[in-house]
N, C-alpha and C positions, 0 to 999 in steps of 0.2 A: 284922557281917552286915547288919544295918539300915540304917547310914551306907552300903554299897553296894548296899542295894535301891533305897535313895532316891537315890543318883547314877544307877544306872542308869535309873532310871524317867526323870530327867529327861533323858538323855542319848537316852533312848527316845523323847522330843517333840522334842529339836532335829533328830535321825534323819527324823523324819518332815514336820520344817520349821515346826513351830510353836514358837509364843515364849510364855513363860510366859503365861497371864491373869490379872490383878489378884487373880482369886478362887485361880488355882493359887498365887501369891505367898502367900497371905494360910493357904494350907493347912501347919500345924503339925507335925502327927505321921507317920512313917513311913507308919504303915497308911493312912493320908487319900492318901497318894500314889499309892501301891500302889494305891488304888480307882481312883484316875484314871486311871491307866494301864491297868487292866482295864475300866474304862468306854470308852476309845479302842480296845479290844481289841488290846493290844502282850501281851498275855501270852506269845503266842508268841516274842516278842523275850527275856522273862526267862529262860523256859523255854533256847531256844536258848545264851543267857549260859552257863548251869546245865550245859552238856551239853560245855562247854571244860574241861579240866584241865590240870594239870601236868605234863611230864612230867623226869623225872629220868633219868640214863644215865648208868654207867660203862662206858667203853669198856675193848675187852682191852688189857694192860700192853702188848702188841708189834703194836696195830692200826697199822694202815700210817698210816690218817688223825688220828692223833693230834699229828700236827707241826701240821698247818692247823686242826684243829677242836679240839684239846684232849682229855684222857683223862676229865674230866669239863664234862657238858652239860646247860644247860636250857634247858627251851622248853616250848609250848604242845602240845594234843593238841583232837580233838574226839571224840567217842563218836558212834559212826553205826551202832552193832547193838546190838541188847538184849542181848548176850551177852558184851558188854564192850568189843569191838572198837574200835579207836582211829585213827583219822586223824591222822597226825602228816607233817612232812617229815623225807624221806627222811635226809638226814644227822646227825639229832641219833639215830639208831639203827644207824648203819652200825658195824659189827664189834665190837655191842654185846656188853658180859659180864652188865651187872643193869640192869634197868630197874625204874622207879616211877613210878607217875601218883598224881596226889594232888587231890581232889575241892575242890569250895568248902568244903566242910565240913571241913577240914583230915587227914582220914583219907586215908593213906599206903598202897596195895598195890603187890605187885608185878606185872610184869607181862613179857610175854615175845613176841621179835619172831616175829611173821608172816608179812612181807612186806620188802623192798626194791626198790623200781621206780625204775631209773636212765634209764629213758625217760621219764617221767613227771616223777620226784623225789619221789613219794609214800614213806612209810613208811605199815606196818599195825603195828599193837602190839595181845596183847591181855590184861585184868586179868585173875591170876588168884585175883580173891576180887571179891563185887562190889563195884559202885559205886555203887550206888542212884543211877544217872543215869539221867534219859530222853535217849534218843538224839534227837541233831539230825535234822531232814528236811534231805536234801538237795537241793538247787535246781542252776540252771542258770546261766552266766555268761554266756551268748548274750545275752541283752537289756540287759544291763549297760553302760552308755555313759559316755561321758566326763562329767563334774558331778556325776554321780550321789552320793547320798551312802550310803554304809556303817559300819556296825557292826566296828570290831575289838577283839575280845575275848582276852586271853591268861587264861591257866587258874591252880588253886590257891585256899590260902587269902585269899591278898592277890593275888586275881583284879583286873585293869585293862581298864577296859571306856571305848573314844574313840571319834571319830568320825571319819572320814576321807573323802575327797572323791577319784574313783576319774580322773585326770587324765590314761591313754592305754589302751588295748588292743593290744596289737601283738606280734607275732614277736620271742621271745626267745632268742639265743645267748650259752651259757655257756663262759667260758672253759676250761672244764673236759669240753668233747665234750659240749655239753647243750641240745637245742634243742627249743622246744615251740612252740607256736603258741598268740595270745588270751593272751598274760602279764597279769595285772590291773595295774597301776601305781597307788598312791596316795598322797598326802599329807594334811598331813604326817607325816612318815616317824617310825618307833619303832621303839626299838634293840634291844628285845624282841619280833623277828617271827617267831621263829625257831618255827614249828608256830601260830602265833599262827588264827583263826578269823577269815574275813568275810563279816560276815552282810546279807544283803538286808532290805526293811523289812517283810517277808513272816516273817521270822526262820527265813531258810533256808540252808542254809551255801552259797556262789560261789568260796571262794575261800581253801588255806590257805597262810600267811605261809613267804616262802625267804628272802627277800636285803632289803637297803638296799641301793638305788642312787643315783647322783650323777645320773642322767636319765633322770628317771621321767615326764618330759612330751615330751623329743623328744631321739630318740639323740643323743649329743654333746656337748649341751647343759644346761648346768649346771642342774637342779632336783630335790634330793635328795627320795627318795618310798621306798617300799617294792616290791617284785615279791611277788603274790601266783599260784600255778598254780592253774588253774580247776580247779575237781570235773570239770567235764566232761569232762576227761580222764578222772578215775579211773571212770568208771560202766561203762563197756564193757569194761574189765579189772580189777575188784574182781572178779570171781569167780574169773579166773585167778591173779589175785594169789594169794587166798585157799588155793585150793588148790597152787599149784607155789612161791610165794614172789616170784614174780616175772612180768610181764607177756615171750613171745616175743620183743621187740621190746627190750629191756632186754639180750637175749643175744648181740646184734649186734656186729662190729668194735669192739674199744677198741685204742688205742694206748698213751694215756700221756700225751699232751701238754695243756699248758694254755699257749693258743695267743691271742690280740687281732689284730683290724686293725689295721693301721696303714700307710695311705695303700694302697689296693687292695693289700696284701700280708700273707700271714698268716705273724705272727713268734710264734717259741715265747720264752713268757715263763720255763716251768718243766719240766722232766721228771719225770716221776715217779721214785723210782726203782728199779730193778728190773721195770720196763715193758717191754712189747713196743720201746716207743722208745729206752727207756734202753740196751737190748741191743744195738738196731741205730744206736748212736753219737748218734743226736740229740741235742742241746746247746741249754741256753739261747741267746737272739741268733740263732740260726740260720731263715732267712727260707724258708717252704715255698711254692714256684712252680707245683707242679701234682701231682695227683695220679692214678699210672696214665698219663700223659701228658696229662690234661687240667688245663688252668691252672685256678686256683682266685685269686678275687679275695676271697672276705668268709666266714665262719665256714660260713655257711648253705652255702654250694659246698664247705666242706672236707669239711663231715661228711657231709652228703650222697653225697660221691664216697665218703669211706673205709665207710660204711655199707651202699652197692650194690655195694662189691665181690667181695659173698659172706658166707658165716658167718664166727665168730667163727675166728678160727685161719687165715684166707684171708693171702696175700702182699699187702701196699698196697705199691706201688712209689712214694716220695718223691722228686723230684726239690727242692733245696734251694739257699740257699747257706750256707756254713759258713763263715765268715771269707772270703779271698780268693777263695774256689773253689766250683763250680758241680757238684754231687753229683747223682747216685743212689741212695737208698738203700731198701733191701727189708727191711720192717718185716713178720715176723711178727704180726699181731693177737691178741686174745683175749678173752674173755670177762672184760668187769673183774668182775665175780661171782666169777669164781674167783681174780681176782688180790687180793681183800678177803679177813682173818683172819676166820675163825669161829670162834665157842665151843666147844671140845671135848663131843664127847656124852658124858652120864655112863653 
């Protein structure tokens, strides 16, 4: 626990862009560090460390997502309510059966899902025994620009606490029907992002860990970094979350498909299966040309169109190709909500 107060302190001065001084060099003992760092006033930086945990997940034996994400998961969490409440991403909790968050102090509780927001990608989780964590403040991603430098923290005993350098802000589409606006991008990238914390030099949480990406500096373009979603999303829907499970806007058209550009044209790379798409024939390779009748050229036009054309359960009419031949087809939607396993109530 020492050995990682003392890295984090110092990892708390390169954060804020200073370089050791001869006198910091020459300081010995853990506790002399720890003073320095409260003499600078980064407390709030420790504090905030302190409030990342572990979180652990077994997924149910017949979760649909257990092909792509595996039936067991770990990743990061932040505590953001005195009451135990936990900020995690969304899919290391989807069609959870047990969960565990596990503190710096290496004390293990369980804890139970909250929330799911597939508009968003946020999860809630919350401990049911405490934590004796103080909750993170949470901050804002608006003023966050490109150079910047940030705090990423992932949670637990053997907590890792780096530095990263925030290298784009921009509009992010997921292959998987998933679009958000302000994605944080950083480098360099950590293969443990998964719920992972980033903190401003405020020690405020901006931003928690989804993906490794291959062009985290300019679409297309080869510069491996991390995708972080901003808090700013979750602030205007943490209350609904809290109460319904999920944000209205998560309840929207789903299809099925996991879908990339490729050369102005959107080709399905995967169906789900047992999907709204899977039902209405759609096929890997098969290239979608417009949606409704209107042409769709980049993810952002696809989801957009299937998303306005009513509630969950509405007709998307696909026009496609499918091998040699130029289709119509009428996909059912649904609420992927409902198309996920849940844990039987006892």
């Amino acid at each position: 626990m020492a050995i990682r107060i003392a890295r984090l302190v110092l990892l708390v001065l390169a954060l804020a862009g200073f370089a050791p001084t001869p006198e910091a060099k020459m300081l010995r003992s853990t506790a002399e560090r720890v003073a320095v760092a409260e003499d600078r006033g980064y407390q709030a930086l420790v504090n905030a460390a302190n409030a990342v945990v572990a979180v652990k997940v077994k997924a149910l034996p017949n979760a649909r997502s257990n092909e792509t994400l595996g039936e067991e998961r770990l990743g990061s969490g932040v505590v953001i309510g005195d009451d135990g409440l936990v900020l995690t991403i969304g899919y290391l909790i989807m069609e959870a059966d047990q969960i565990e968050v596990t503190g710096a102090n290496g004390t293990a509780v369980p804890a139970s899902v909250v929330a799911y927001d597939h508009a968003t990608g946020f999860g809630l989780i919350k401990s049911l025994a405490p934590l004796d964590v103080k909750p993170i403040r949470l901050g804002t991603a608006q003023p966050v620009s490109q150079l910047d430098r940030m705090m990423v923290v992932t949670g637990g005993e053997e907590q890792v606490i780096s530095i990263a350098t925030v290298v784009s802000k921009r509009k992010f589409a997921g292959y998987w029907e998933y679009l958000i606006d302000d994605a944080i991008f950083t480098a360099p990238p950590r293969l443990d992002h998964s719920g992972a914390a980033l903190i401003n030099k405020e020690g405020e949480l901006v931003g928690v860990g989804s993906l490794f990406v291959l062009d985290a500096l300019t679409p297309g373009e080869r510069f491996p970094g991390n995708m972080f979603v901003p808090v700013d999303l979750l602030k205007p829907v943490l209350e609904e979350m809290i109460k319904t499970g999920a944000q209205k806007e998560s309840r929207r058209p789903w299809l099925g498909v996991n879908s990339l550009e490729e050369d102005g044209r959107i080709k399905v790379m995967q169906v789900n299966e047992e999907s709204p798409a899977d039902r209405a024939g759609i096929k890997a390779g098969d290239i979608i040309l417009s949606v409704n009748g209107s042409q769709i050229e980049s993810l952002e036009a696809f989801y957009h169109a299937i998303w306005t054309v009513g509630p969950a359960g509405a007709d998307v009419v696909l026009t496609i190709v499918q091998g040699p031949v130029v289709r119509e087809v009428t996909v059912r939607s649904m609420d992927r909500l409902d198309f996920m396993r849940r844990k039987p109530a006892v």
